[in-house]
DOKOL-985910 format. One record per residue: residue number from 1; residue in three letters; z, x, y of N, C-alpha, C in turn. Coordinates in pm, whole numbers, plus 50000, padded with zeros to 5 digits. Example, Ala and Ser with C-alpha at 12.3 -4.5 7.8 and 13.67 -1.06 7.14 Angstrom:
// DOKOL-985910
   nr  rest    n.w    n.u    n.v   ca.w   ca.u   ca.v    c.w    c.u    c.v
    1   ala  50780  51319  49431  50780  51230  49550  50780  51320  49670
    2   ser  50708  51285  49775  50714  51367  49894  50787  51290  50003
This chain:
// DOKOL-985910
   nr  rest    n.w    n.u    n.v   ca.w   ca.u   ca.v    c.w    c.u    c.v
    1   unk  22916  75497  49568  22828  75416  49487  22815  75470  49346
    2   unk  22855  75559  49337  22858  75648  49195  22935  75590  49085
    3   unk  23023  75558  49181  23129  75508  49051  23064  75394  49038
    4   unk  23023  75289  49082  22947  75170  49050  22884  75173  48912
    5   unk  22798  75272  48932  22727  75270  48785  22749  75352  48707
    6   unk  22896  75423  48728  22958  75448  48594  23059  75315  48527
    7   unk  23085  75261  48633  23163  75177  48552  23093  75074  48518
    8   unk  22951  75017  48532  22841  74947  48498  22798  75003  48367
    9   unk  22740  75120  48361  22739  75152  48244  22821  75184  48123
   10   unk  22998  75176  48174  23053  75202  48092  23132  75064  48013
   11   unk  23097  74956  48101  23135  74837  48060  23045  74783  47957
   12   unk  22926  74784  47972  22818  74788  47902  22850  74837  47748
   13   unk  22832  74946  47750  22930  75062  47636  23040  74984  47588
   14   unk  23142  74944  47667  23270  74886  47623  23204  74724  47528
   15   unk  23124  74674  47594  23071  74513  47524  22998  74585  47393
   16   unk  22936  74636  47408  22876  74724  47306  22925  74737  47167
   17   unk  23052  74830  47180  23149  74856  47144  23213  74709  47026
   18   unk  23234  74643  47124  23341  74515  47069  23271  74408  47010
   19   unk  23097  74434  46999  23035  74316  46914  22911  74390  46871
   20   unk  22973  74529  46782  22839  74611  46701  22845  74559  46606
   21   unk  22773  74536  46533  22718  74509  46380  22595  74453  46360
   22   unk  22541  74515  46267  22386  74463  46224  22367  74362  46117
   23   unk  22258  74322  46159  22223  74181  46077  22077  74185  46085
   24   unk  22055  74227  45931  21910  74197  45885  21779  74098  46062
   25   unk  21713  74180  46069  21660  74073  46122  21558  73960  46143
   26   unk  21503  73964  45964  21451  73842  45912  21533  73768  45869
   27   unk  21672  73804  45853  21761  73700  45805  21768  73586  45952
   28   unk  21838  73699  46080  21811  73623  46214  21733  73524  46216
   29   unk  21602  73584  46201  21498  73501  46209  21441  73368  46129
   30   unk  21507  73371  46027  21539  73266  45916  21641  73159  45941
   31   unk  21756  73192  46046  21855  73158  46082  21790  73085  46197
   32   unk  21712  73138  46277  21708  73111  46421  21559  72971  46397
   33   unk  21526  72972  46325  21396  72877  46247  21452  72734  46212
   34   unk  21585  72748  46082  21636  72649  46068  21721  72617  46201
   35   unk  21824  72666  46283  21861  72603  46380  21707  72500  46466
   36   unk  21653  72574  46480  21512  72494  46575  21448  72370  46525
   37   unk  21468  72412  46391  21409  72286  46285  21532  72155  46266
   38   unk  21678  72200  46240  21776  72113  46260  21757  72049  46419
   39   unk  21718  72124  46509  21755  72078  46648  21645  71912  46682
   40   unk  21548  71944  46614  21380  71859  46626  21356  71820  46540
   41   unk  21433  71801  46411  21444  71730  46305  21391  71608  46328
   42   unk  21458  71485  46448  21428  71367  46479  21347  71313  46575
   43   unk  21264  71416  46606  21199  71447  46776  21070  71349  46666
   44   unk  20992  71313  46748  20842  71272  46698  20761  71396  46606
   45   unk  20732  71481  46642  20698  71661  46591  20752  71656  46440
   46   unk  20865  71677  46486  20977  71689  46364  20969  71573  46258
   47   unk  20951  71431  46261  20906  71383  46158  20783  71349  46116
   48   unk  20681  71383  46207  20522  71391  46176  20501  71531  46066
   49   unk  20595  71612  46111  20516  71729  46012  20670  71782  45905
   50   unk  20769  71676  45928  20846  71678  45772  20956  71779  45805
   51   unk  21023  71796  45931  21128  71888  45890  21231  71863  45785
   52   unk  21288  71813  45784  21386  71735  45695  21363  71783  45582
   53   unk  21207  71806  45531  21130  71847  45398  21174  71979  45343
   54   unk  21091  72074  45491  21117  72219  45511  21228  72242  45480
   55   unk  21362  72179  45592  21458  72225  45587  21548  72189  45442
   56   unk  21471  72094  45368  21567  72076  45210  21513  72169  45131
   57   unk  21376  72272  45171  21317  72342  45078  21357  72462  45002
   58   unk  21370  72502  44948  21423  72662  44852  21346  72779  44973
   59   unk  21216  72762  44993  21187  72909  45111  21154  72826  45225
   60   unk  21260  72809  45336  21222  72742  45471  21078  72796  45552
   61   unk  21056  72948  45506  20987  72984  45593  20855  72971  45532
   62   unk  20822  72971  45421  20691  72942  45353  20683  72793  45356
   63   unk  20777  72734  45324  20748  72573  45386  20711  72553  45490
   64   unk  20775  72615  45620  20718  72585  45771  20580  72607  45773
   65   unk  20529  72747  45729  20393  72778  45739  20308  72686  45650
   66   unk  20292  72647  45547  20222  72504  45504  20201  72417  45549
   67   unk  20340  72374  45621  20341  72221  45713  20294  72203  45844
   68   unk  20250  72331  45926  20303  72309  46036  20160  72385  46075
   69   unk  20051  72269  46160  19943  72381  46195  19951  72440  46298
   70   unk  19841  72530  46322  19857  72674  46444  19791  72531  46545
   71   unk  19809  72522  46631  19744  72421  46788  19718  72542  46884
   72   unk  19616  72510  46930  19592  72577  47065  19704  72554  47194
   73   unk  19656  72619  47251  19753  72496  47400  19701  72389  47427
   74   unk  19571  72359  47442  19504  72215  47513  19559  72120  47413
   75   unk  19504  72147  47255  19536  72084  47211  19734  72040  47211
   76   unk  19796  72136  47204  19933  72107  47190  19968  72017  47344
   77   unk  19933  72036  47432  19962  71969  47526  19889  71839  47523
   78   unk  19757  71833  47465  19753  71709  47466  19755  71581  47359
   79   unk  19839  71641  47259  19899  71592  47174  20064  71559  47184
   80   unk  20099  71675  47235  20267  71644  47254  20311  71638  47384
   81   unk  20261  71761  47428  20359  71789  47554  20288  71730  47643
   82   unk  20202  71633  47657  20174  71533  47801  20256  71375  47744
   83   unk  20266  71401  47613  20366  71253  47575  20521  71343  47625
   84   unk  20545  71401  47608  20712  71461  47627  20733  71436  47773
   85   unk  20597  71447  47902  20647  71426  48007  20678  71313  48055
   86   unk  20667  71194  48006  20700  71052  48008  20744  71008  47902
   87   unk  20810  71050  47808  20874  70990  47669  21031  71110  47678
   88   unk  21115  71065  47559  21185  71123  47513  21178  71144  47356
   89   unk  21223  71286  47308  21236  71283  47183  21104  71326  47111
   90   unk  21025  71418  47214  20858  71389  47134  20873  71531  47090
   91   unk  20860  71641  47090  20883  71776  47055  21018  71855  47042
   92   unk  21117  71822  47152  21254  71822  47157  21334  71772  47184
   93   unk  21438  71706  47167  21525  71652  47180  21558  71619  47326
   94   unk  21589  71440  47380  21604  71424  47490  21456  71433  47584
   95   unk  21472  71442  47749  21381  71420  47823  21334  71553  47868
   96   unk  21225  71639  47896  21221  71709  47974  21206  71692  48124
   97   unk  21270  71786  48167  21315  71754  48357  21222  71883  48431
   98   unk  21182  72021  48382  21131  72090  48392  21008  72168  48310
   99   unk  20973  72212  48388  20768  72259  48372  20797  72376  48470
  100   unk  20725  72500  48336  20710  72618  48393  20562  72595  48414
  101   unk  20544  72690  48515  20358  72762  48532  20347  72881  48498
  102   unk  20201  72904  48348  20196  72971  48339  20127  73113  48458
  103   unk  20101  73205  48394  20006  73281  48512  19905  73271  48512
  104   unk  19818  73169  48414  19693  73134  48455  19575  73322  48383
  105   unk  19672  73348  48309  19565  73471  48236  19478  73413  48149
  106   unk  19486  73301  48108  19371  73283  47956  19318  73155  47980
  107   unk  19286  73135  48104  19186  73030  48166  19187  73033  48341
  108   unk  19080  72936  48332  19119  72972  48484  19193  72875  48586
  109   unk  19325  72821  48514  19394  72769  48593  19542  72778  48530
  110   unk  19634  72749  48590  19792  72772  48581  19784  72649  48424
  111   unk  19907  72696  48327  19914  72555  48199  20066  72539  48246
  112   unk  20119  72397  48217  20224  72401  48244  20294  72390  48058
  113   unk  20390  72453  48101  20509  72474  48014  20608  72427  48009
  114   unk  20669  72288  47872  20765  72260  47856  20886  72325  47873
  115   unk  20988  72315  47976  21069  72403  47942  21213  72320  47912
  116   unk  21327  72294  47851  21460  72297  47811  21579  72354  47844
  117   unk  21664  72282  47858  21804  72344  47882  21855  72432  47777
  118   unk  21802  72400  47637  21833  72504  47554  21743  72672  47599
  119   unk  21616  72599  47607  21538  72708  47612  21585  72841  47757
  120   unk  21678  72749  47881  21698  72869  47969  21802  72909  47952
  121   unk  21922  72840  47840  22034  72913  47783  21954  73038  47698
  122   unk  21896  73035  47632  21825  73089  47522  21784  73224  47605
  123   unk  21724  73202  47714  21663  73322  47806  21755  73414  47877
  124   unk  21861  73346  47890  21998  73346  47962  22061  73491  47854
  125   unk  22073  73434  47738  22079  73506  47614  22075  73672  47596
  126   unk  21940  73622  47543  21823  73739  47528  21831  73839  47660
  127   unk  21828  73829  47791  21863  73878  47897  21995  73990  47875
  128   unk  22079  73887  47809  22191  73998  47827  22216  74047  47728
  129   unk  22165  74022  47567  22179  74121  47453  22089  74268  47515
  130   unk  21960  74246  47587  21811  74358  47643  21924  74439  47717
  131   unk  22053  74438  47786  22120  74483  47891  22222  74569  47795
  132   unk  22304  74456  47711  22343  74547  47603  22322  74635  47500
  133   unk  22161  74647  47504  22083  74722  47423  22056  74847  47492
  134   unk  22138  74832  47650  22120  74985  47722  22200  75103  47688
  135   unk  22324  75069  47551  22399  75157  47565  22328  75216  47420
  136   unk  22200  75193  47337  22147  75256  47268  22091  75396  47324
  137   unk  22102  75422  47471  21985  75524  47553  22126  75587  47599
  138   unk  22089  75715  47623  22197  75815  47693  22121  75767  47892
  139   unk  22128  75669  47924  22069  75672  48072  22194  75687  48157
  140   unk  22133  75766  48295  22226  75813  48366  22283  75733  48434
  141   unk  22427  75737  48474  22520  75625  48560  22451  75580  48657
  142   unk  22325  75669  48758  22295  75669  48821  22209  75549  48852
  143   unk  22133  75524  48703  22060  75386  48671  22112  75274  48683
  144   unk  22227  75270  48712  22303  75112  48704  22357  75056  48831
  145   unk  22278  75185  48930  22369  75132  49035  22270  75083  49149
C-alpha cells in the first residue's frame, strides 16, 4: 500500500509540475466576475440590474458594486430564486433541475439553494486545483493512501 501513495503523491507533483504559473489573483477574480456577468447577461437579474452596462464599463468591479444590491436570503429567494423554480432564465441561464439544503445554521430551518450544472462543474473544479495545491506541503506518501 505504500507505493499507492507514493505514486498518488507523486502524480500530484507531476500535474503540479506541468500547469505552474501564477496569476495575480484579483486579476482571476476580475476574470471570473465578467465570465458570470457574460453568462446572466440575459437572465431576468442580469437585465434588471444592467449587466451589459457593467460589463461595457472601464472598472467592471466598481460598476458591479453600485449596481448590484447586497439581498438577504429571504429576500433573494423571494424575489428570484422561487421565480427560477418554475421559470427559465430568471438568475441563470436555462431551468434549474436541482436544490441544495442548506444546514439550517442561520435559522431554524434548512434554505434551499439554487444549484447549476455550471455551478457542480465549478465545484468539480475547485476540488481538484485544493488536491493540487497538496504538492505546496512536504506531506508524507503515507497521506495519500
Amino acid at each position: 500500500m505504500a507505493a499507492l501513495g507514493y505514486l498518488i503523491k507523486n502524480a500530484i507533483r507531476l500535474k503540479s509540475r506541468l500547469t505552474a504559473g501564477y496569476i495575480d489573483p484579483f486579476i482571476q477574480q476580475q476574470q471570473q466576475l465578467r465570465w458570470l456577468l457574460q453568462k446572466a447577461e440575459h437572465t431576468a437579474f442580469g437585465k434588471k440590474y444592467g449587466f451589459s452596462t457593467i460589463l461595457n464599463s472601464k472598472n467592471t468591479v466598481e460598476s458591479f458594486q453600485k449596481r448590484i444590491p447586497i439581498f438577504e436570503y429571504d429576500q433573494m429567494h423571494r424575489q428570484w430564486w422561487s421565480r427560477q423554480q418554475k421559470e427559465a432564465n430568471i438568475t441563470w441561464p436555462g431551468k434549474l433541475n436541482y436544490h441544495a439544503l442548506s444546514s439550517g445554521t442561520t435559522g431554524p430551518e434548512s434554505k434551499k439553494i439554487p444549484v447549476t450544472t455550471d455551478m457542480l462543474h465549478s465545484i468539480r473544479s475547485v476540488g481538484i486545483k485544493q488536491l493540487e495545491a497538496l504538492d505546496n506541503f512536504d506531506l508524507p506518501s503515507g497521506l495519500f493512501e
